[in-house]
ROZATI-603633 format. One record per residue: residue in one letter; chain; residue number from 1; x negated, y negated, z negated of N, C-alpha, C in turn. Coordinates in nm, 3 decimals, m for minus. Example, Ala and Ser with C-alpha at 12.3 -4.5 7.8 and 13.67 -1.06 7.14 Angstrom:
ROZATI-603633
@residu A	chaine A	num 1	n_xx m1.319	n_yy 0.569	n_zz m0.780	ca_xx m1.230	ca_yy 0.450	ca_zz m0.780	c_xx m1.320	c_yy 0.330	c_zz m0.780
@residu S	chaine A	num 2	n_xx m1.285	n_yy 0.225	n_zz m0.708	ca_xx m1.367	ca_yy 0.106	ca_zz m0.714	c_xx m1.290	c_yy m0.003	c_zz m0.787
This chain:
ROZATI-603633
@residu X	chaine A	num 1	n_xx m2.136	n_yy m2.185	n_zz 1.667	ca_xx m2.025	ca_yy m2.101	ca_zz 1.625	c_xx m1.898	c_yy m2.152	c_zz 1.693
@residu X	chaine A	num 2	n_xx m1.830	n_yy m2.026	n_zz 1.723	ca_xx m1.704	ca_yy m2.145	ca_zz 1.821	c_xx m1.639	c_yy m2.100	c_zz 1.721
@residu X	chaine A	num 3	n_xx m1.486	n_yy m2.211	n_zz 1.803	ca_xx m1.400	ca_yy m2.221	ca_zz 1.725	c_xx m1.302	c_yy m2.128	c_zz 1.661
@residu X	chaine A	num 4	n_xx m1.321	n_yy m1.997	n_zz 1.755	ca_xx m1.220	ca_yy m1.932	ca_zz 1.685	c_xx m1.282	c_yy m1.880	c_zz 1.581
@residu X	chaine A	num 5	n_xx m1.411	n_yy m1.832	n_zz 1.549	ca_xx m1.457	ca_yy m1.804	ca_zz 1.490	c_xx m1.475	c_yy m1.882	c_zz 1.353
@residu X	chaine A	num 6	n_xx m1.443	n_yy m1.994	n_zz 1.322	ca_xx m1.431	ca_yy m2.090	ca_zz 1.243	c_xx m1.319	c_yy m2.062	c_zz 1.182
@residu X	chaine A	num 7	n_xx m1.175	n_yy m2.060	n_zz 1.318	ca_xx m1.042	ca_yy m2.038	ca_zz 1.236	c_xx m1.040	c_yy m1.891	c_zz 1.176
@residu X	chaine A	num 8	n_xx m1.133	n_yy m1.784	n_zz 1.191	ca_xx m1.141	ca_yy m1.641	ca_zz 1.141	c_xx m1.188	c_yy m1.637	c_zz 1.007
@residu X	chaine A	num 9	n_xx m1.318	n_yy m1.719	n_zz 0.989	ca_xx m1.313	ca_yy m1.778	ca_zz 0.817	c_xx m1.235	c_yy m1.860	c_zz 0.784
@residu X	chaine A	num 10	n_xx m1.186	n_yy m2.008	n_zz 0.823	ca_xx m1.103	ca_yy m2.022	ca_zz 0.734	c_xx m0.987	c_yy m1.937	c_zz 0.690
@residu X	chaine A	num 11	n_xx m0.930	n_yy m1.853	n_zz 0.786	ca_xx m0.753	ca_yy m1.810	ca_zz 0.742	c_xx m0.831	c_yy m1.699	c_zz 0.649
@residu X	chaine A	num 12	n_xx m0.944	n_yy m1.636	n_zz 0.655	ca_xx m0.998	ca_yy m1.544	ca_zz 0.519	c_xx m1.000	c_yy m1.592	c_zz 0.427
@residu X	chaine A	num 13	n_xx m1.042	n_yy m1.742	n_zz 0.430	ca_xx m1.118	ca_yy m1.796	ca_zz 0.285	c_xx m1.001	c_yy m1.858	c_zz 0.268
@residu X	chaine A	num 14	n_xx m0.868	n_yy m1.878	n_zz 0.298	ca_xx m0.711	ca_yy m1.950	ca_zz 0.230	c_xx m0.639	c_yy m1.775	c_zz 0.206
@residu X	chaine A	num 15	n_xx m0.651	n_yy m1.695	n_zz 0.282	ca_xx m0.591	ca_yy m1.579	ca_zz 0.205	c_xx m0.701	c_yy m1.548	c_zz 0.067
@residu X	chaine A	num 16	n_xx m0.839	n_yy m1.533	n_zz 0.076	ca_xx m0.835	ca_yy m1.502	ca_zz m0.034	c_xx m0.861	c_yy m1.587	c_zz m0.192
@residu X	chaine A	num 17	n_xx m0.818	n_yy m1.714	n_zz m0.158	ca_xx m0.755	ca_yy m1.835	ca_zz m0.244	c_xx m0.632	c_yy m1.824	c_zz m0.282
@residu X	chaine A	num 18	n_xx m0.560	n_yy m1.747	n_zz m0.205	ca_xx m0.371	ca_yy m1.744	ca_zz m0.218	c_xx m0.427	c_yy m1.588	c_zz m0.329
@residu X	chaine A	num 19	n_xx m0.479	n_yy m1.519	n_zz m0.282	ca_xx m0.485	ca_yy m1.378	ca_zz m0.345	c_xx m0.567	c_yy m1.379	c_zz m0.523
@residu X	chaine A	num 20	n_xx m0.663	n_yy m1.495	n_zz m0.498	ca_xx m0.708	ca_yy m1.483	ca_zz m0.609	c_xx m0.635	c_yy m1.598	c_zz m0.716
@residu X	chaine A	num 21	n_xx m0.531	n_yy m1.645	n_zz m0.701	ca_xx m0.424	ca_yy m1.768	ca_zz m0.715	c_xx m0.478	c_yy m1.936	c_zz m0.726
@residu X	chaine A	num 22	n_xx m0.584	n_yy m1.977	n_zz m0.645	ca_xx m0.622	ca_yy m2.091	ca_zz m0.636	c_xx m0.556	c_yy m2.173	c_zz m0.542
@residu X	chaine A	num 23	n_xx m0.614	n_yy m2.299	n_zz m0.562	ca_xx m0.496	ca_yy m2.403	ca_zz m0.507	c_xx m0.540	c_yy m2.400	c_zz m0.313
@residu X	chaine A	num 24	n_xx m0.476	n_yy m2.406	n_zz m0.263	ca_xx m0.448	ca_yy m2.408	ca_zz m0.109	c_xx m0.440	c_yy m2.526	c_zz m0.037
@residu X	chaine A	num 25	n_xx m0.365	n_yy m2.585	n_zz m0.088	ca_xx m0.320	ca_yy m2.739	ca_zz m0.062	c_xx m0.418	c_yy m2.827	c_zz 0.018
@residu X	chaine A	num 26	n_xx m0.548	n_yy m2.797	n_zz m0.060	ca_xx m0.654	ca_yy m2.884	ca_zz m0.083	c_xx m0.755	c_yy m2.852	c_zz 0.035
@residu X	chaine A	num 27	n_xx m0.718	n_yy m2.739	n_zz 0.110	ca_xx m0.846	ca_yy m2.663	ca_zz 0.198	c_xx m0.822	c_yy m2.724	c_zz 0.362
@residu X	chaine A	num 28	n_xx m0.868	n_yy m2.805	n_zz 0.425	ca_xx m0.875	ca_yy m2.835	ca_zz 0.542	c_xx m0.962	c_yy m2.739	c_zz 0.634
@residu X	chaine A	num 29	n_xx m0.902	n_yy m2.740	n_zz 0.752	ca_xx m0.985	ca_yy m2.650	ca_zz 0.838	c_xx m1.119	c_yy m2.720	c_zz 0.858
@residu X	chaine A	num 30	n_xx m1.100	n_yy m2.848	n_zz 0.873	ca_xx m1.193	ca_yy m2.926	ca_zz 0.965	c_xx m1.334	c_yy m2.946	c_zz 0.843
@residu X	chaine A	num 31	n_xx m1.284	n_yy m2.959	n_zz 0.741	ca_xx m1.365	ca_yy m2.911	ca_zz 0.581	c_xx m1.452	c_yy m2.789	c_zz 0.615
@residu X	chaine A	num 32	n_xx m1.419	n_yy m2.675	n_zz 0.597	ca_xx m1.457	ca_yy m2.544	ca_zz 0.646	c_xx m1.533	c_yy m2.553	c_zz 0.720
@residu X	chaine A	num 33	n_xx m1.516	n_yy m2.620	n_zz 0.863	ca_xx m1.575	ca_yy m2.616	ca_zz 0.989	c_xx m1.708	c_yy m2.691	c_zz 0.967
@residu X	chaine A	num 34	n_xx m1.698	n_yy m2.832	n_zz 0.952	ca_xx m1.824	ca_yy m2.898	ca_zz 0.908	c_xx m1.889	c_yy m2.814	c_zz 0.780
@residu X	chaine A	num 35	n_xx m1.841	n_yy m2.739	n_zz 0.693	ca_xx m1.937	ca_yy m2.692	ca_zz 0.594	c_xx m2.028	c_yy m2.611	c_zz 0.667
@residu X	chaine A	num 36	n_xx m1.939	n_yy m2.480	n_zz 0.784	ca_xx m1.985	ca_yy m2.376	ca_zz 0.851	c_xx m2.115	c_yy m2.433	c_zz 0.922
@residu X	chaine A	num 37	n_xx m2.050	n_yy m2.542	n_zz 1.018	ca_xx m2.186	ca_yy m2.611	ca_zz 1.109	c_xx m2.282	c_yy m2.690	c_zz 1.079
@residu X	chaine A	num 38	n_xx m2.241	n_yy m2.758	n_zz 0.902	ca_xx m2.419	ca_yy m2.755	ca_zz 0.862	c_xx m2.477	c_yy m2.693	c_zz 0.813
@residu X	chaine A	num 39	n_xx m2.457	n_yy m2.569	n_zz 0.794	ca_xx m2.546	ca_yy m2.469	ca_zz 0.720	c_xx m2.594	c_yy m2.396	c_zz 0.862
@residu X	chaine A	num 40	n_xx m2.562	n_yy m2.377	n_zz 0.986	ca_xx m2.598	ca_yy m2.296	ca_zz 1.089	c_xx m2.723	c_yy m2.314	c_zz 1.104
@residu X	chaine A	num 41	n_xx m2.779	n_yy m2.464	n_zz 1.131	ca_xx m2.920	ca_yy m2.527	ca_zz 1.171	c_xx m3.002	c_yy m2.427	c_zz 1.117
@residu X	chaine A	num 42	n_xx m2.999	n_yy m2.445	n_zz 0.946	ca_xx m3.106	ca_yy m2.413	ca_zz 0.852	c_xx m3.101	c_yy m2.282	c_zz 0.866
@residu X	chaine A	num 43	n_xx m2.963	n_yy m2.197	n_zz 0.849	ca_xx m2.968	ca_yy m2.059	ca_zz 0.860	c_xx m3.025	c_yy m1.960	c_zz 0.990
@residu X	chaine A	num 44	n_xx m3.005	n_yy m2.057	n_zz 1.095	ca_xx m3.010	ca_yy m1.984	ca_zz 1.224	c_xx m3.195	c_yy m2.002	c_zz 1.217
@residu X	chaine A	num 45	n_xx m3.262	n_yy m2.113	n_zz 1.174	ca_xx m3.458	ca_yy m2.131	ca_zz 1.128	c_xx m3.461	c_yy m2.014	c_zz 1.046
@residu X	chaine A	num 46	n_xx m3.399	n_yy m1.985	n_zz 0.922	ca_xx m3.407	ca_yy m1.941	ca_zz 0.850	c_xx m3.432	c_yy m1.782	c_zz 0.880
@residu X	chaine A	num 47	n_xx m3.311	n_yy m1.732	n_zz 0.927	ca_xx m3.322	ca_yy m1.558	ca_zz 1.005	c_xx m3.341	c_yy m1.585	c_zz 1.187
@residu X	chaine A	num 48	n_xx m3.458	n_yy m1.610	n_zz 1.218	ca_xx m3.491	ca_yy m1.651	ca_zz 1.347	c_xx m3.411	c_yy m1.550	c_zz 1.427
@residu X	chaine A	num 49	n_xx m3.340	n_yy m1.520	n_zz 1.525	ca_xx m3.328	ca_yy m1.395	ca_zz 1.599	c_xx m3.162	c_yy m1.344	c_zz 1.550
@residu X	chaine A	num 50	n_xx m3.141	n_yy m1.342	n_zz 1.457	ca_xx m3.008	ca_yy m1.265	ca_zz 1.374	c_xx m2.877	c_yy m1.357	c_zz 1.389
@residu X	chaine A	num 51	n_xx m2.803	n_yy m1.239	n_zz 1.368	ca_xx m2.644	ca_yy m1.341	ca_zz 1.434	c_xx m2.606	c_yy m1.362	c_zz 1.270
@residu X	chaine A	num 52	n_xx m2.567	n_yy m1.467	n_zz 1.274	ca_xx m2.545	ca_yy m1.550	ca_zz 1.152	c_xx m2.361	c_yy m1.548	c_zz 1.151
@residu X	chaine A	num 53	n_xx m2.330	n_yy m1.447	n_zz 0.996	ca_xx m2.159	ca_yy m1.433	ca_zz 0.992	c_xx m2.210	c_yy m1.504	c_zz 0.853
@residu X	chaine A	num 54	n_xx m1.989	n_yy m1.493	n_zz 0.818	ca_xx m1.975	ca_yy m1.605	ca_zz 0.686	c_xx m1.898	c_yy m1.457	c_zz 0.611
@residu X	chaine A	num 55	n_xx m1.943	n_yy m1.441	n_zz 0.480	ca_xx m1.830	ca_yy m1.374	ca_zz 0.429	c_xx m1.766	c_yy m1.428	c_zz 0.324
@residu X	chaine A	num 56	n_xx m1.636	n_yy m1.367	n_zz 0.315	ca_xx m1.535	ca_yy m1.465	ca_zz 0.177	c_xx m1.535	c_yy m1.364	c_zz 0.025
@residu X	chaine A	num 57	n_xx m1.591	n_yy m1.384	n_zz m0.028	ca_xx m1.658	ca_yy m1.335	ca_zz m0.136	c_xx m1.608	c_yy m1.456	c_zz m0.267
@residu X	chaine A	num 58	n_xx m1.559	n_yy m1.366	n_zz m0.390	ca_xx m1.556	ca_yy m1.401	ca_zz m0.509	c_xx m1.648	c_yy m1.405	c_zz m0.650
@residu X	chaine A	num 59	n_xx m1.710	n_yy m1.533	n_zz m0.662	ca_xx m1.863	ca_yy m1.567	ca_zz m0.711	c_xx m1.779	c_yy m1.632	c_zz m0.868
@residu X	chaine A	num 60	n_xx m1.800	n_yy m1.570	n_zz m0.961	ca_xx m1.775	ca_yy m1.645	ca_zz m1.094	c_xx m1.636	c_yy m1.716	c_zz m1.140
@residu X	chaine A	num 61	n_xx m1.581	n_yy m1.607	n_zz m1.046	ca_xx m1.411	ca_yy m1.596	ca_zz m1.039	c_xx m1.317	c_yy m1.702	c_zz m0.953
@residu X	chaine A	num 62	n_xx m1.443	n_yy m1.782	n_zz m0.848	ca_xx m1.400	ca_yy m1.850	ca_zz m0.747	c_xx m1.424	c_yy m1.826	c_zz m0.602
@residu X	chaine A	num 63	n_xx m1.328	n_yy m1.883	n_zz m0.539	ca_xx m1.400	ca_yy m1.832	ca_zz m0.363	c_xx m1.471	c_yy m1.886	c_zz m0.329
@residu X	chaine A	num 64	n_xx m1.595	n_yy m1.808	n_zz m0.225	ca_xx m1.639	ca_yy m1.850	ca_zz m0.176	c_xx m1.694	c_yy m1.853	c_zz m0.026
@residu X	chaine A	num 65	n_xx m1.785	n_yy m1.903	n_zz 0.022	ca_xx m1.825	ca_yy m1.861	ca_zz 0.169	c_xx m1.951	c_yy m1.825	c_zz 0.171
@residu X	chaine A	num 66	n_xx m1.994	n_yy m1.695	n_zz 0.249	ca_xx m2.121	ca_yy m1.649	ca_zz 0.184	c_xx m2.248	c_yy m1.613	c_zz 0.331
@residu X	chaine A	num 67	n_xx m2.343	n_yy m1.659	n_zz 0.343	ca_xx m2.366	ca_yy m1.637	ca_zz 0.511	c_xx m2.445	c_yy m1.500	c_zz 0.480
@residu X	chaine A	num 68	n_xx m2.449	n_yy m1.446	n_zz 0.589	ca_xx m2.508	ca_yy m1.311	ca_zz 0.640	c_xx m2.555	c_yy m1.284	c_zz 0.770
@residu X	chaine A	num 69	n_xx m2.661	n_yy m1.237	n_zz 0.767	ca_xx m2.772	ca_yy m1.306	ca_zz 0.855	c_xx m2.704	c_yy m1.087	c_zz 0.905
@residu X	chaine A	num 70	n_xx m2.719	n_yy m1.087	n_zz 1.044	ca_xx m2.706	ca_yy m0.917	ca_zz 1.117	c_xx m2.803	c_yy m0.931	c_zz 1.229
């Protein structure tokens, strides 16, 4: 996953932390990034063939990051 693509989820997943009024402060890009690139391995085995996106989705009234296999 490159990088811009990294900074395209994070600035989603801090807008929709600012939108849903959670704390901001606390969210590093470089956080984000390592979460994004260890889940790729397993996901990319997982849906062999499929382009692997992140969506920013609200799970039990918190944000989250959600993968989606296309």
């Amino acid at each position: 996953m490159s990088d811009d693509q990294i900074q395209n989820i994070y600035r989603r997943y801090v807008d929709a932390r600012k939108q849903n009024h959670e704390r901001i402060d606390n969210v590093k890009l470089e956080t984000v990034a390592k979460t994004v690139r260890d889940m790729m391995p397993k996901l990319a085995q997982k849906h062999a063939g499929k382009h692997i996106d992140f969506e920013v989705v609200v799970k039990d009234g918190k944000v989250a990051l959600k993968p989606v296999a296309k």
